[in-house]
Biotite code that builds the C-alpha atoms (Angstrom):
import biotite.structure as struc

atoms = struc.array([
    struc.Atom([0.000, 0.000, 0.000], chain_id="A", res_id=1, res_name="UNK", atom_name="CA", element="C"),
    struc.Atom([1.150, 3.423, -0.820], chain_id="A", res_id=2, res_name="UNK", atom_name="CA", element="C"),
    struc.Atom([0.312, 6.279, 1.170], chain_id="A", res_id=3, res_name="UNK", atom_name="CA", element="C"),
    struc.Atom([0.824, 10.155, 0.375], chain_id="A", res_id=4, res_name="UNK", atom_name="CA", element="C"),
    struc.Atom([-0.560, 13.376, 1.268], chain_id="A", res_id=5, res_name="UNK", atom_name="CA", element="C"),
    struc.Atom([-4.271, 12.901, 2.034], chain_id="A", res_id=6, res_name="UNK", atom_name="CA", element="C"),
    struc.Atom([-4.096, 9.804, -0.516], chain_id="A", res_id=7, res_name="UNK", atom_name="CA", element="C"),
    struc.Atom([-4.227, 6.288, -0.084], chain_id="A", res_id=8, res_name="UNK", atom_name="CA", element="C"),
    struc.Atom([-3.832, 3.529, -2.494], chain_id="A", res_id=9, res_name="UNK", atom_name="CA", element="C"),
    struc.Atom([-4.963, 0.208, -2.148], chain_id="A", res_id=10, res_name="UNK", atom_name="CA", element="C"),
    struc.Atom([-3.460, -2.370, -4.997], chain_id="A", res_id=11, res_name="UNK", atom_name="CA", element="C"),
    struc.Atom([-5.750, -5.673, -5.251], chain_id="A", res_id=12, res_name="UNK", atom_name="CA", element="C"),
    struc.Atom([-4.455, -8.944, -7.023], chain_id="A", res_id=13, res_name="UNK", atom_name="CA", element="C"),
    struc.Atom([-6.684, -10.331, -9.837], chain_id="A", res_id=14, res_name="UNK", atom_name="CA", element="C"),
    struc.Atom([-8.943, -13.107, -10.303], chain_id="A", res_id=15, res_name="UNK", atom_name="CA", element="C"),
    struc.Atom([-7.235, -15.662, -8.626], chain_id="A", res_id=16, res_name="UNK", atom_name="CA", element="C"),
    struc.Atom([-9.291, -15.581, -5.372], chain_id="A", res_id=17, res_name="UNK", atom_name="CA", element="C"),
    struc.Atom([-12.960, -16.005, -7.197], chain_id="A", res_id=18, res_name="UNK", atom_name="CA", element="C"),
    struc.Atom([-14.103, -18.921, -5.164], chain_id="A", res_id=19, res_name="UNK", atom_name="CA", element="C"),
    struc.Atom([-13.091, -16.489, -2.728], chain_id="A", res_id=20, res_name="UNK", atom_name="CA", element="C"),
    struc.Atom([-15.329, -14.035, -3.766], chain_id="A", res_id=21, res_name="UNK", atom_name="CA", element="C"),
    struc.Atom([-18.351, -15.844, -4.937], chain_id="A", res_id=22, res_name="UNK", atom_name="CA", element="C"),
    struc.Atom([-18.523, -17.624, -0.952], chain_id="A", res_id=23, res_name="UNK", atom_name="CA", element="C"),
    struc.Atom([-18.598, -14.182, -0.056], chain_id="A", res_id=24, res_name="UNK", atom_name="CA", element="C"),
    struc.Atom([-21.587, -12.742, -2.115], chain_id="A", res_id=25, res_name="UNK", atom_name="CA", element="C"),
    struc.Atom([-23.290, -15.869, -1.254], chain_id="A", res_id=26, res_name="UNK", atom_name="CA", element="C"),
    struc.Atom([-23.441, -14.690, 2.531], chain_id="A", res_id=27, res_name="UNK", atom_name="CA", element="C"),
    struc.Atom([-21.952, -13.051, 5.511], chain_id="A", res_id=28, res_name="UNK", atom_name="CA", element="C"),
    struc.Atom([-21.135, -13.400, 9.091], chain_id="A", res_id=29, res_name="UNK", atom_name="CA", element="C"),
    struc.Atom([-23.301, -11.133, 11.815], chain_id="A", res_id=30, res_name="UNK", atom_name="CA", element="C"),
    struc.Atom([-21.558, -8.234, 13.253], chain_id="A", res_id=31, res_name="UNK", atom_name="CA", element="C"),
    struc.Atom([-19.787, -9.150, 16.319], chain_id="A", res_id=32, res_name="UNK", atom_name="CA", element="C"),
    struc.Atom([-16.455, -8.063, 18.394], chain_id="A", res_id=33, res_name="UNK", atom_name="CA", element="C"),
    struc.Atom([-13.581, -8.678, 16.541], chain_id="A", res_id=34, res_name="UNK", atom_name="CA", element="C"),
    struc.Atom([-10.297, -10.846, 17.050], chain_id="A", res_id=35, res_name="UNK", atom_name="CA", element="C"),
    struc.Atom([-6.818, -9.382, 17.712], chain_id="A", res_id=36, res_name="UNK", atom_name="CA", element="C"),
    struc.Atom([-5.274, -11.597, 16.063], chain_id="A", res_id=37, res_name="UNK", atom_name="CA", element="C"),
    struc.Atom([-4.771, -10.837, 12.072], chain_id="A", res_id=38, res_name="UNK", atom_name="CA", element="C"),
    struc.Atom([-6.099, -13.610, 9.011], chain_id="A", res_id=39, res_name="UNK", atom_name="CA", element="C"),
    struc.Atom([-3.184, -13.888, 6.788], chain_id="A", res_id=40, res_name="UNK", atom_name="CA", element="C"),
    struc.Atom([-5.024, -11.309, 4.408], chain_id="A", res_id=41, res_name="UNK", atom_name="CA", element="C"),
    struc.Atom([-4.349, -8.029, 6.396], chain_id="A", res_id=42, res_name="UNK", atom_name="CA", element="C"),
    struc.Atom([-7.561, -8.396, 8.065], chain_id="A", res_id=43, res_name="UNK", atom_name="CA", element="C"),
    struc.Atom([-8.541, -9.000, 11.700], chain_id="A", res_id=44, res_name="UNK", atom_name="CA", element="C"),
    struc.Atom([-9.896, -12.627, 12.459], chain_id="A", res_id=45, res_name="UNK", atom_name="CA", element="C"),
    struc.Atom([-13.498, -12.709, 14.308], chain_id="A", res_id=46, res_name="UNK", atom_name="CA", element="C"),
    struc.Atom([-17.057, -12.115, 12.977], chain_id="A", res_id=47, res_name="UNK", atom_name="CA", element="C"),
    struc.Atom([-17.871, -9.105, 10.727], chain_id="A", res_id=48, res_name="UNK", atom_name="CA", element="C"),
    struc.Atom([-20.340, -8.008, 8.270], chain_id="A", res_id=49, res_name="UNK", atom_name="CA", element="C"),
    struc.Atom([-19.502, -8.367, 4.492], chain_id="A", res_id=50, res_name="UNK", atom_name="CA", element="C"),
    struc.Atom([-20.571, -5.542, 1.837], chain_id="A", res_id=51, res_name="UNK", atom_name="CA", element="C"),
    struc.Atom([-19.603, -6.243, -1.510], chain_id="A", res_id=52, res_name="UNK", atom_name="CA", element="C"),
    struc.Atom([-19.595, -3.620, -4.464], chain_id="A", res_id=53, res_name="UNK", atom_name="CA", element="C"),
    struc.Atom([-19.970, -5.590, -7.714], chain_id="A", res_id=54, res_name="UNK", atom_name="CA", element="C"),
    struc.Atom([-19.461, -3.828, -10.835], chain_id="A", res_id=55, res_name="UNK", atom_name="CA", element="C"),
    struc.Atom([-22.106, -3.184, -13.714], chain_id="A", res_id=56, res_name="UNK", atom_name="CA", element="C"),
    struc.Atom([-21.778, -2.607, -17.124], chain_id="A", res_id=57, res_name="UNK", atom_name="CA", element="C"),
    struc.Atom([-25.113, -1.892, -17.546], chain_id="A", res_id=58, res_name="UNK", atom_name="CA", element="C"),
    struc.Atom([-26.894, 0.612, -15.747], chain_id="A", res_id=59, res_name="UNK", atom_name="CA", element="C"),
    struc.Atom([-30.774, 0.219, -14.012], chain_id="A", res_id=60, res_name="UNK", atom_name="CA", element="C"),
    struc.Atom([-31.398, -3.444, -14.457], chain_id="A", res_id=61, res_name="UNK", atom_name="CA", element="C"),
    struc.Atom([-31.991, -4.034, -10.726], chain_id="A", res_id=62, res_name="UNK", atom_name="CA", element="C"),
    struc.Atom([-34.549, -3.720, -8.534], chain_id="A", res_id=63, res_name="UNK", atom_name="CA", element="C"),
    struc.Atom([-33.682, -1.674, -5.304], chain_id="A", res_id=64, res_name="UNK", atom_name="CA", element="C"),
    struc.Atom([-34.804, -4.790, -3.338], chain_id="A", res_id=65, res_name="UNK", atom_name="CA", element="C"),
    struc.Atom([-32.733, -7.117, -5.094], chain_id="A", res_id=66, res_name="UNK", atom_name="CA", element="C"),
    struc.Atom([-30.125, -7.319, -2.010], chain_id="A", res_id=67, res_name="UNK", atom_name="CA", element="C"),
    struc.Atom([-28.511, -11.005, -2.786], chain_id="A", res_id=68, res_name="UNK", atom_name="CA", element="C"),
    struc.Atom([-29.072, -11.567, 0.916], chain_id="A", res_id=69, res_name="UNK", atom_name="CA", element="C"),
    struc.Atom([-28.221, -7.791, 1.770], chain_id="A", res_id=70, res_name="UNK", atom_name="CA", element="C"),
    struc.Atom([-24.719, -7.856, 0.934], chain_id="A", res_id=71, res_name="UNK", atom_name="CA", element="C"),
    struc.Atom([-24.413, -6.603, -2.133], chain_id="A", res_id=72, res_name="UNK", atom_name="CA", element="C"),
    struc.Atom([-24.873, -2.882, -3.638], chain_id="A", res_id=73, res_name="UNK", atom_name="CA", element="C"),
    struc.Atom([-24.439, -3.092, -7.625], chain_id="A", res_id=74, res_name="UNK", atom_name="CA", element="C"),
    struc.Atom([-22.460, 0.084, -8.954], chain_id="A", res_id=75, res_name="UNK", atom_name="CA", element="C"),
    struc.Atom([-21.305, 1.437, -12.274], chain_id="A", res_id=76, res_name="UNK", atom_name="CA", element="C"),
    struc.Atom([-18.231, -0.725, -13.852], chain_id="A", res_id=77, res_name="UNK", atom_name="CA", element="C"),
    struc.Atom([-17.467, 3.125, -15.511], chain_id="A", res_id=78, res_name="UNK", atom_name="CA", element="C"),
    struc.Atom([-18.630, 5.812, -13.907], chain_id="A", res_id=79, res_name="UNK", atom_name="CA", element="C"),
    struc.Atom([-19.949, 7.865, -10.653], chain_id="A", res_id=80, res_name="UNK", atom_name="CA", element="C"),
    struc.Atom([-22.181, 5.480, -8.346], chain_id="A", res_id=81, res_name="UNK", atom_name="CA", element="C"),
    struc.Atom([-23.284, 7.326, -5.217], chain_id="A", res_id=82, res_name="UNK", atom_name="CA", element="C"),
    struc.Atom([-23.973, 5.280, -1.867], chain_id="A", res_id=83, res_name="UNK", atom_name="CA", element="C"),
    struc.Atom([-26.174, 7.218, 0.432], chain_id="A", res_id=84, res_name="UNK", atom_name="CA", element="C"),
    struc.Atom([-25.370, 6.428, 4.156], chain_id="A", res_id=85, res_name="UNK", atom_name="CA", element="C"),
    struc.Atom([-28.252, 6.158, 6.894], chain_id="A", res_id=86, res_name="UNK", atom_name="CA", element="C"),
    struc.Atom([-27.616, 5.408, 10.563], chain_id="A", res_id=87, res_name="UNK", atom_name="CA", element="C"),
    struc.Atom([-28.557, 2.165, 12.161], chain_id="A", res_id=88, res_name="UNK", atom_name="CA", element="C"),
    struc.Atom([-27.290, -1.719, 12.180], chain_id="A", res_id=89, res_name="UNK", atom_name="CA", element="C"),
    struc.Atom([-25.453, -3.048, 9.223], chain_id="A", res_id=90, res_name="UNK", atom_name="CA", element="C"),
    struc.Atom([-27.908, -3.525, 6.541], chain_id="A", res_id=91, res_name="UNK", atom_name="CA", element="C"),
    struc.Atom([-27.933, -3.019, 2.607], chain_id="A", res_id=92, res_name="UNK", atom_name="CA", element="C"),
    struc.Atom([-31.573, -0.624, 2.247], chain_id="A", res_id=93, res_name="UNK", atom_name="CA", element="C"),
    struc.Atom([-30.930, -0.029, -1.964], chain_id="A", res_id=94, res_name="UNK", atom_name="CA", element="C"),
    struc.Atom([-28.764, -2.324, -3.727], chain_id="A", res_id=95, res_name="UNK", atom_name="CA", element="C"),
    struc.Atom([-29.152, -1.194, -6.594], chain_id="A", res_id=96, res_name="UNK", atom_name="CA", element="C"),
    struc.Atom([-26.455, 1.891, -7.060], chain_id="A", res_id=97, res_name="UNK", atom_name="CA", element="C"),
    struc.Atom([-26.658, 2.000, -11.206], chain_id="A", res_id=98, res_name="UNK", atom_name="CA", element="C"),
    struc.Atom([-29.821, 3.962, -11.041], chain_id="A", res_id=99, res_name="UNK", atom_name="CA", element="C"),
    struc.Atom([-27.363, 6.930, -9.464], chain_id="A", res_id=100, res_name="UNK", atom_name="CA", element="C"),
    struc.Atom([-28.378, 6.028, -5.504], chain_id="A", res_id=101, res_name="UNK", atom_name="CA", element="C"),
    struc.Atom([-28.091, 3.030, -3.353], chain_id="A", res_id=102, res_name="UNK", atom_name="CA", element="C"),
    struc.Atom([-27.972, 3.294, 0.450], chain_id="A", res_id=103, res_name="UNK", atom_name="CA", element="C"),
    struc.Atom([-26.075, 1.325, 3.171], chain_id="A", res_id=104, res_name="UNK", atom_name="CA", element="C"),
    struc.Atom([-26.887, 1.359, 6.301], chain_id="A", res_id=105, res_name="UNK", atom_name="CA", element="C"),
    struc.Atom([-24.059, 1.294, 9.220], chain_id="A", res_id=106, res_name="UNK", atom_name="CA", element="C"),
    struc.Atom([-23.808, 2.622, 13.525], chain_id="A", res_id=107, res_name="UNK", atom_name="CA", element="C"),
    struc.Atom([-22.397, 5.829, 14.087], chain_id="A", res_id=108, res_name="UNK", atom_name="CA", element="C"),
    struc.Atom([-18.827, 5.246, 14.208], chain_id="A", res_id=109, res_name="UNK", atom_name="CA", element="C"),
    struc.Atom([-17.957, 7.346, 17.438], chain_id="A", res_id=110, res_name="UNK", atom_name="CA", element="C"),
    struc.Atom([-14.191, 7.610, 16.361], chain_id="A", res_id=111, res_name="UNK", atom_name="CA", element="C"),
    struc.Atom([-11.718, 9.263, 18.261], chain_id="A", res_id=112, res_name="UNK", atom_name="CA", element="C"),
    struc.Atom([-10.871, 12.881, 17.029], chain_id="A", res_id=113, res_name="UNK", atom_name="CA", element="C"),
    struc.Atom([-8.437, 14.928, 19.028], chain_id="A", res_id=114, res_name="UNK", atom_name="CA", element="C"),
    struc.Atom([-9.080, 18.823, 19.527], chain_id="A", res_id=115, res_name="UNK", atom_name="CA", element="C"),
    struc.Atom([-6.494, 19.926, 16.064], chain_id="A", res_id=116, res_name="UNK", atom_name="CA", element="C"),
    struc.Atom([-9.064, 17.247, 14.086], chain_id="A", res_id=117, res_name="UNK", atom_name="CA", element="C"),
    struc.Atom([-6.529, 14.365, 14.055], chain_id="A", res_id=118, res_name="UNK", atom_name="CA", element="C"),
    struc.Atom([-7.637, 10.838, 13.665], chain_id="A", res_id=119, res_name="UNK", atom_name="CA", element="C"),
    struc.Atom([-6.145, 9.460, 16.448], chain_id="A", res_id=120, res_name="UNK", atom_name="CA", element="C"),
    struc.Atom([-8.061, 6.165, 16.437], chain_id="A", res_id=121, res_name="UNK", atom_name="CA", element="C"),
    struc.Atom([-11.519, 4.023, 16.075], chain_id="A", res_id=122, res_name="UNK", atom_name="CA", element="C"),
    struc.Atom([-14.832, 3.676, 17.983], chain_id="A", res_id=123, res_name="UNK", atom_name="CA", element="C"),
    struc.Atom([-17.308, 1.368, 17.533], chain_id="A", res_id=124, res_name="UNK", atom_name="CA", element="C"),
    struc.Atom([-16.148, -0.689, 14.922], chain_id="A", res_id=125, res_name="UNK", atom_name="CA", element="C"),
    struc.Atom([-13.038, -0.698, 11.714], chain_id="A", res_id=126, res_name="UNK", atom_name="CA", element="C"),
    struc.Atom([-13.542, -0.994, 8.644], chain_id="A", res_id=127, res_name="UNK", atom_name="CA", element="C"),
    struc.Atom([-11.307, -3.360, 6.310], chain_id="A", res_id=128, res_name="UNK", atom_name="CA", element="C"),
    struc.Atom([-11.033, -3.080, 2.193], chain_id="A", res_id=129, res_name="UNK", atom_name="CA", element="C"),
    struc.Atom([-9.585, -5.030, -0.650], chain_id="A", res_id=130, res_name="UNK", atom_name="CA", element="C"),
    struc.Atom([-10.411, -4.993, -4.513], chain_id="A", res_id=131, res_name="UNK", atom_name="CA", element="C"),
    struc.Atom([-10.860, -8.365, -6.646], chain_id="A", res_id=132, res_name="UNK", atom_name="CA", element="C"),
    struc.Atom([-10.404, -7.787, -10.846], chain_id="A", res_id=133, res_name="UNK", atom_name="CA", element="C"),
    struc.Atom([-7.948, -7.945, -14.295], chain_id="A", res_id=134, res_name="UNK", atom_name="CA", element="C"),
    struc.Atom([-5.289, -6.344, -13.407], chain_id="A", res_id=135, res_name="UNK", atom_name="CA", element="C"),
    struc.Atom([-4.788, -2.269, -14.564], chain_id="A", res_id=136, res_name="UNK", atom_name="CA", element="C"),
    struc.Atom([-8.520, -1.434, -13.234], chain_id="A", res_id=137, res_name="UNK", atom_name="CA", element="C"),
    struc.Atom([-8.642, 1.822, -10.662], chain_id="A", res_id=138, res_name="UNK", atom_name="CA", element="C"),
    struc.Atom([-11.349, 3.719, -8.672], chain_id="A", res_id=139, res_name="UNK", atom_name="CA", element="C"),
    struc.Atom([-11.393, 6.348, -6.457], chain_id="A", res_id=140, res_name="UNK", atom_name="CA", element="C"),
    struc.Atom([-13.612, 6.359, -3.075], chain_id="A", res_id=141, res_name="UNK", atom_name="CA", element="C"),
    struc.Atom([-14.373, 8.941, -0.948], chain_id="A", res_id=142, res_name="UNK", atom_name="CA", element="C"),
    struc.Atom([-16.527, 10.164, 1.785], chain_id="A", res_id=143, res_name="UNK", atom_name="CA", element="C"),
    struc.Atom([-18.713, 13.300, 1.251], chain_id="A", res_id=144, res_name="UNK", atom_name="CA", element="C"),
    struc.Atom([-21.476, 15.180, 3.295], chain_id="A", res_id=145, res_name="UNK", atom_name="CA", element="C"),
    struc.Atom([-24.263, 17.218, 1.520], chain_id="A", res_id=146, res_name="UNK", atom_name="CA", element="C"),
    struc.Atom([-26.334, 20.379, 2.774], chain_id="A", res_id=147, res_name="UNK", atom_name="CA", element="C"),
    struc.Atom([-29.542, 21.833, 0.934], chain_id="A", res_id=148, res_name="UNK", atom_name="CA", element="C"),
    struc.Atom([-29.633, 25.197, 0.541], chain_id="A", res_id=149, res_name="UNK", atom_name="CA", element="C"),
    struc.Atom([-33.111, 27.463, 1.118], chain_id="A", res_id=150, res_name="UNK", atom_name="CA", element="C"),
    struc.Atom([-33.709, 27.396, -2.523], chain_id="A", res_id=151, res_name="UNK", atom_name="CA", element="C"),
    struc.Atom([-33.167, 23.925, -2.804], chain_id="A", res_id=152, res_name="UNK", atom_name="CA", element="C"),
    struc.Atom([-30.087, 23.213, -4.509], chain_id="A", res_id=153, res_name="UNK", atom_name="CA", element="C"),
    struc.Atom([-27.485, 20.586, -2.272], chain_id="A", res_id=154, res_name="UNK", atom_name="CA", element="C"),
    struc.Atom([-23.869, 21.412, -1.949], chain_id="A", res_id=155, res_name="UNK", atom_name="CA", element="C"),
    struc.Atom([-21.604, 18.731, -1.268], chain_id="A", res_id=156, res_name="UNK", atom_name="CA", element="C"),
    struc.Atom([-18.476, 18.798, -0.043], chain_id="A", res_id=157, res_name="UNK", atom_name="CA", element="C"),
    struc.Atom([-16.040, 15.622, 0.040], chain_id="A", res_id=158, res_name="UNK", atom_name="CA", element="C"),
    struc.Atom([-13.213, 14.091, 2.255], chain_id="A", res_id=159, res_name="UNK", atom_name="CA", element="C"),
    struc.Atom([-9.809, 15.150, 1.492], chain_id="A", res_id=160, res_name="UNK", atom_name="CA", element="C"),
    struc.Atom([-8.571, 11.952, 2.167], chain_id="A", res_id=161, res_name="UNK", atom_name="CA", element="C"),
    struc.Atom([-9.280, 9.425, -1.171], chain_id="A", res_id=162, res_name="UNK", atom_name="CA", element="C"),
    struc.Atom([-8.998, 6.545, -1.139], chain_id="A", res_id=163, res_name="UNK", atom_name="CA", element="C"),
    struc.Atom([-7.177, 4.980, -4.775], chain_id="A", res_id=164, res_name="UNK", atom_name="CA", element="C"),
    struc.Atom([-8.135, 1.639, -5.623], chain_id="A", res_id=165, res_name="UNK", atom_name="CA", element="C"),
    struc.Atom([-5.943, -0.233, -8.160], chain_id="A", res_id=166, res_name="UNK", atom_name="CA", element="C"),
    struc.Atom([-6.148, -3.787, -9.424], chain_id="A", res_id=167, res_name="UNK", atom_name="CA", element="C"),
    struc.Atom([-3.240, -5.950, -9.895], chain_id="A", res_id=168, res_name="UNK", atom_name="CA", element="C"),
    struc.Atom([-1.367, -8.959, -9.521], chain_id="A", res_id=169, res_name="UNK", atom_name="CA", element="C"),
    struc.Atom([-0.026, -10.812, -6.404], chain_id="A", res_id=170, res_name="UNK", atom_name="CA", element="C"),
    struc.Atom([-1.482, -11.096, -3.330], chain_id="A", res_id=171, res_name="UNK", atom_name="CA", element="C"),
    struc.Atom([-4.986, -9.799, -2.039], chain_id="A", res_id=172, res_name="UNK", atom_name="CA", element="C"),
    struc.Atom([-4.685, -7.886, 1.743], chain_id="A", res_id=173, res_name="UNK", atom_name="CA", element="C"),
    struc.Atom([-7.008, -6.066, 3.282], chain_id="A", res_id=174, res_name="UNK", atom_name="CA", element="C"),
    struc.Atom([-6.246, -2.105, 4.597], chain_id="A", res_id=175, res_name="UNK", atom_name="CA", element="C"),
    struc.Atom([-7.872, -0.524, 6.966], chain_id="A", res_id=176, res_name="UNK", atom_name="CA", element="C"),
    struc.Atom([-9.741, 1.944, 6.074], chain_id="A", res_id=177, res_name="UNK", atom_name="CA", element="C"),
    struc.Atom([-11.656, 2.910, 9.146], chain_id="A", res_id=178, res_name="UNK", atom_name="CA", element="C"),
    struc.Atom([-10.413, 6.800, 8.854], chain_id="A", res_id=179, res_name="UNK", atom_name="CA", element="C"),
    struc.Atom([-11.493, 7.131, 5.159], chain_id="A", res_id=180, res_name="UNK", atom_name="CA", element="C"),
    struc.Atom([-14.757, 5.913, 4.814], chain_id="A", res_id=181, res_name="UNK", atom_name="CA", element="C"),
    struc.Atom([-16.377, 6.909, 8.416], chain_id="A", res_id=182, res_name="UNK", atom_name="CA", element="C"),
    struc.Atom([-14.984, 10.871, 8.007], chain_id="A", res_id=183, res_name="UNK", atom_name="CA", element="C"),
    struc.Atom([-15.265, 13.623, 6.071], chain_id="A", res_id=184, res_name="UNK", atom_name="CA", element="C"),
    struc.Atom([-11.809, 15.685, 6.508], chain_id="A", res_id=185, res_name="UNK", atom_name="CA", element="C"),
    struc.Atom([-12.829, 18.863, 4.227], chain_id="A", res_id=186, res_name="UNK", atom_name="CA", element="C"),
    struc.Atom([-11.021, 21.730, 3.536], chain_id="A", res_id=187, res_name="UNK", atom_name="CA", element="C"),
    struc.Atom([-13.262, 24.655, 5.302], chain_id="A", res_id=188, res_name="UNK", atom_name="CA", element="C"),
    struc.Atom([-11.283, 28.234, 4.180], chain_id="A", res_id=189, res_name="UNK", atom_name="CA", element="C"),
    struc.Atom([-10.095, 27.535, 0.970], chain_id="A", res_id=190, res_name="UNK", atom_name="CA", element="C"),
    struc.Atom([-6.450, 27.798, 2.410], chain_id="A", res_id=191, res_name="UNK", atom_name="CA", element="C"),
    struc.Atom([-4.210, 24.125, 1.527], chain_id="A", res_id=192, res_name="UNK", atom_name="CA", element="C"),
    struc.Atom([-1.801, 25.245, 4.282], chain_id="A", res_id=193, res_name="UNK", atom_name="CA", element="C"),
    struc.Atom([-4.071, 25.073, 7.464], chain_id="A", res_id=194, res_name="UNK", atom_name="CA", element="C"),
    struc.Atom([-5.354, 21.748, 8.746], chain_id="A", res_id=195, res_name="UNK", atom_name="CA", element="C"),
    struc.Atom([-8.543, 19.844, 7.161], chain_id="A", res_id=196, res_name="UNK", atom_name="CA", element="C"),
    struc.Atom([-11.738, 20.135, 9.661], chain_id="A", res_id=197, res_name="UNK", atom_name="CA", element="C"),
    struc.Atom([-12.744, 16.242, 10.289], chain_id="A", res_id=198, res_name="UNK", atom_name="CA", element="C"),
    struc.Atom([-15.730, 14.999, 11.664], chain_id="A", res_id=199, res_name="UNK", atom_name="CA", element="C"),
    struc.Atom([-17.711, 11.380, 11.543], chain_id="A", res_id=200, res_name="UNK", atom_name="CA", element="C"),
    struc.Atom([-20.062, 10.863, 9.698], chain_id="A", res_id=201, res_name="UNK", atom_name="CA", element="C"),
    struc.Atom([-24.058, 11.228, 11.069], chain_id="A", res_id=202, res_name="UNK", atom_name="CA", element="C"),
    struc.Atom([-22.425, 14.488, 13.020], chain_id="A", res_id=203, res_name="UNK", atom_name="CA", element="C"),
    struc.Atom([-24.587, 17.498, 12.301], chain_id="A", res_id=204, res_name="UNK", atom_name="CA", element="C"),
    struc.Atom([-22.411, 18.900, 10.139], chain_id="A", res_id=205, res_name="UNK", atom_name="CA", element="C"),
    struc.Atom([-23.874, 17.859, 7.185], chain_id="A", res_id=206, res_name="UNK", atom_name="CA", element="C"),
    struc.Atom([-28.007, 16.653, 6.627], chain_id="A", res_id=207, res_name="UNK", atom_name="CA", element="C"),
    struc.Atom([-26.627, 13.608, 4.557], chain_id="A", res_id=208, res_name="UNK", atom_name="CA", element="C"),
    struc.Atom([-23.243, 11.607, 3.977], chain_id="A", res_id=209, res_name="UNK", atom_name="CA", element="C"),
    struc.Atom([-22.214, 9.491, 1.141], chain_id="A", res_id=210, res_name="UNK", atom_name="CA", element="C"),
    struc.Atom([-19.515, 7.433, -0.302], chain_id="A", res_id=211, res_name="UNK", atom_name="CA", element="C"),
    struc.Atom([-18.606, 9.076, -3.975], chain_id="A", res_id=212, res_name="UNK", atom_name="CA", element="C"),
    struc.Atom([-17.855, 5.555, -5.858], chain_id="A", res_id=213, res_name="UNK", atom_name="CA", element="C"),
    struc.Atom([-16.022, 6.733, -9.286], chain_id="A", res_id=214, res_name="UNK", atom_name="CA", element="C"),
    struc.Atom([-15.694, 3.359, -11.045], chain_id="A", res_id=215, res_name="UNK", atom_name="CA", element="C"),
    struc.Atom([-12.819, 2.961, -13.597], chain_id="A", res_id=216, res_name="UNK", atom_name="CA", element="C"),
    struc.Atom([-13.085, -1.158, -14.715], chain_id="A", res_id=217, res_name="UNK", atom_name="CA", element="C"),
    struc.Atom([-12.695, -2.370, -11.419], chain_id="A", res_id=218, res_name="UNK", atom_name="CA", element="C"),
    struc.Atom([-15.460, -5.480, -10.336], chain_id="A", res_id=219, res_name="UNK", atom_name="CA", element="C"),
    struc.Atom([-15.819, -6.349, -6.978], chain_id="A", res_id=220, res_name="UNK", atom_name="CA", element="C"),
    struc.Atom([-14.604, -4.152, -4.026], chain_id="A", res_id=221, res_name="UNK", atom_name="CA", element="C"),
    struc.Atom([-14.852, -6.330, -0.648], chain_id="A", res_id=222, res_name="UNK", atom_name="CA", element="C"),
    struc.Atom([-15.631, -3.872, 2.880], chain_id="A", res_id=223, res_name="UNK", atom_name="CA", element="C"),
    struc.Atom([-15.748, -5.955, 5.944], chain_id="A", res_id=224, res_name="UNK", atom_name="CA", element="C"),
    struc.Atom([-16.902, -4.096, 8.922], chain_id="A", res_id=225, res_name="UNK", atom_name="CA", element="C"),
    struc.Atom([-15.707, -5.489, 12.581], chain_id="A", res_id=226, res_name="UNK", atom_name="CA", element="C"),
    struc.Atom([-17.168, -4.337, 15.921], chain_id="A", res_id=227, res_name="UNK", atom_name="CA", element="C"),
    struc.Atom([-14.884, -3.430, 18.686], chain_id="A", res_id=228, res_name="UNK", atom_name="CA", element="C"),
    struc.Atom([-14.935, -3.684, 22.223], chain_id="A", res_id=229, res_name="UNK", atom_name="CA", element="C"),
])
């Protein structure tokens, strides 16, 4: 994994672990408190809840219902797919992202900011990411909040902090990804030299929160979401 500035990039290894995958979209484990000890693929062993973002090249052909056991939310395979967030247990409410919205529901995360805005650690629960496709695919997620305005146009403003997903060979790890995809650190007085403001998401900074999904090729994106203590 390479990390720079208020980037991240997460490589992935190709279709070699498809069984892998297709035990995964067939179910998933209930949320529960999570192991210390680590897999083998970067993640942390114990229960978890499995959301899986499988790649479409055709847009609107689900119904919003169609959950595949609520683990699934079909995006774009090129393009924008936005994923609306809503507060509550783990559960997939619109799987179907082609149509421009899905919506996953997930807890308040309750991280631990420090007084300068500094991620200095999680709350409730982590969240874990790796990508499954050919090799040379790339996306870019991010977490955004959105306001409406009186006359009724919505301003959103994103996370900083991207997250770079790339495709390729060798082998498939997790990364956590707790910090990018449960805050919005956004940039509040146009000036790049002071810090980024960060909050969690469901604050009341912001009436809404989203992850921006910007879909370059790549398939399946695995998110595995572990409770802690």
């Amino acid at each position: 994994m390479k990390i720079t500035m208020n980037t991240k990039t997460i490589l992935a290894t190709s279709l070699a672990a498809v069984f892998a995958v297709s035990m995964i979209l067939a179910g998933a484990l209930v949320p529960a408190q999570a192991g210390q000890a680590e897999t083998g693929n970067g993640a942390p062993s114990g229960a978890h809840f499995n959301l899986n973002l499988v790649g479409h090249p055709r847009n609107d052909q689900f119904t919003n219902d169609e959950t595949n056991n609520g683990h699934v939310i079909h995006v774009k395979l090129q393009g924008r797919s936005d994923i609306y967030l809503k507060e509550g247990t783990f559960a997939v409410l619109d799987s179907d992202a082609t149509d421009g919205r899905g919506e996953f529901q997930l807890p308040a995360p309750d991280n631990q900011i420090d007084a300068d805005g500094n991620f200095v650690g999680e709350g409730k629960y982590q969240v874990f990411l790796r990508v499954v496709g050919i090799p040379k695919k790339t996306a870019e997620l991010k977490t955004c909040g959105e306001n409406t305005n009186l006359d009724g146009t919505t301003e959103r403003i994103c996370s900083l902090e991207i997250l770079y997903l790339e495709s390729k060979t060798g082998k498939k790890v997790f990364d956590n990804v707790t910090k990018e995809l449960t805050t919005v650190c956004y940039d509040d007085d146009g000036d790049s030299t002071t810090p980024c403001v960060r909050v969690d998401i469901f604050s009341s900074e912001f009436q809404d929160y989203l992850w921006q999904y910007d879909n370059n090729g790549i398939k399946v994106v695995q998110l595995r979401f572990y409770l802690l203590d």
